[in-house]
N, C-alpha and C positions, 0 to 999 in steps of 0.2 A: 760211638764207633765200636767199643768194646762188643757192647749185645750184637753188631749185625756177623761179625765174626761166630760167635756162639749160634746164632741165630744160622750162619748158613752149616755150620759145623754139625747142629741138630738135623737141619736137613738133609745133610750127607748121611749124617746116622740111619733116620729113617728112611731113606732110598737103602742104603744096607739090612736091614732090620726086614723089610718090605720086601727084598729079594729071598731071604731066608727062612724066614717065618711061618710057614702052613697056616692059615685062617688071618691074617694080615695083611691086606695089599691096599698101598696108595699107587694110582693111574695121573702121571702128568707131572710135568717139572714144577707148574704153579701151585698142584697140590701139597708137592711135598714141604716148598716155602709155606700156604696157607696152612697147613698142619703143624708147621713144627712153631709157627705163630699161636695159634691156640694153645697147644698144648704147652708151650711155654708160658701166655697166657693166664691159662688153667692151675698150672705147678707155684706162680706167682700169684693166684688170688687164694691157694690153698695154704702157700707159706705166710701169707700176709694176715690172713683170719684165723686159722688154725694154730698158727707159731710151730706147723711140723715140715718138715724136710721131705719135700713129695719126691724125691728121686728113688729110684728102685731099691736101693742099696742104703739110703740117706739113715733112718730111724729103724733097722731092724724089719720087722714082718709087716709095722704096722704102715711102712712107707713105701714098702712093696704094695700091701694091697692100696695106697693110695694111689699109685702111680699106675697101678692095673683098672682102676677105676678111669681116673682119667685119661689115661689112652683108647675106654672102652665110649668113653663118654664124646671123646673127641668127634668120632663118627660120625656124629647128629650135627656138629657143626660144621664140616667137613666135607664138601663134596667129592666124589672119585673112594673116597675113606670106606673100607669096608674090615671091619673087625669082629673076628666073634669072640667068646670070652675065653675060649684056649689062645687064641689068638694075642689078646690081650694080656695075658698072663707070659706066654712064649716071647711076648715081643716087649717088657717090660724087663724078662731076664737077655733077653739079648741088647737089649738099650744100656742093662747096669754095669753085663760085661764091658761092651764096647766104651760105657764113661768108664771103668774102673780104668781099661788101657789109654784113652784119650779122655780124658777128665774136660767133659764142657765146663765147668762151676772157675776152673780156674784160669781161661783163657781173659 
């Protein structure tokens, strides 16, 4: 039950993130659940193999450019998802602001 909280909470994120962001837009309320599914996903199978903290802010520089990766990579699994890689970069520094004030990891 925990995850589906975080789960719709990342969603919200990216519907915020998506409105703000220049070169990042998700189209659709089912996009934004099927996106923030992957990219959770993604952030889970990088923490799992890796042992690194894929969140923007998690590890320093090198967890930003994780996290800028797979948000860029998301797009390919993602329909409606269109990202470029400013895009990608902009919306991984507004995803770390927005955990720094509402913290998903610890809901």
């Amino acid at each position: 039950m925990r995850w589906l909280g975080r789960l719709a909470l990342f969603a919200i994120v990216l519907a915020i993130t998506s409105f703000f962001t220049p070169g990042f837009s998700i189209r659709g309320f089912w996009t934004f659940i099927l996106a923030a599914i992957v990219i959770t996903a993604l952030d889970y199978l990088v923490e799992s193999f890796m042992k690194v903290d894929a969140s923007p802010f998690g590890k320093g520089f090198k967890g930003f450019i994780i996290s800028v990766i797979i948000i860029y990579l998301a797009q390919f699994l993602v329909p409606n998802m269109h990202v470029s890689i400013i895009g990608a970069v902009l919306a991984a520094i507004v995803i770390g602001v927005i955990d720094a004030i509402i913290p998903t990891r610890t809901m």
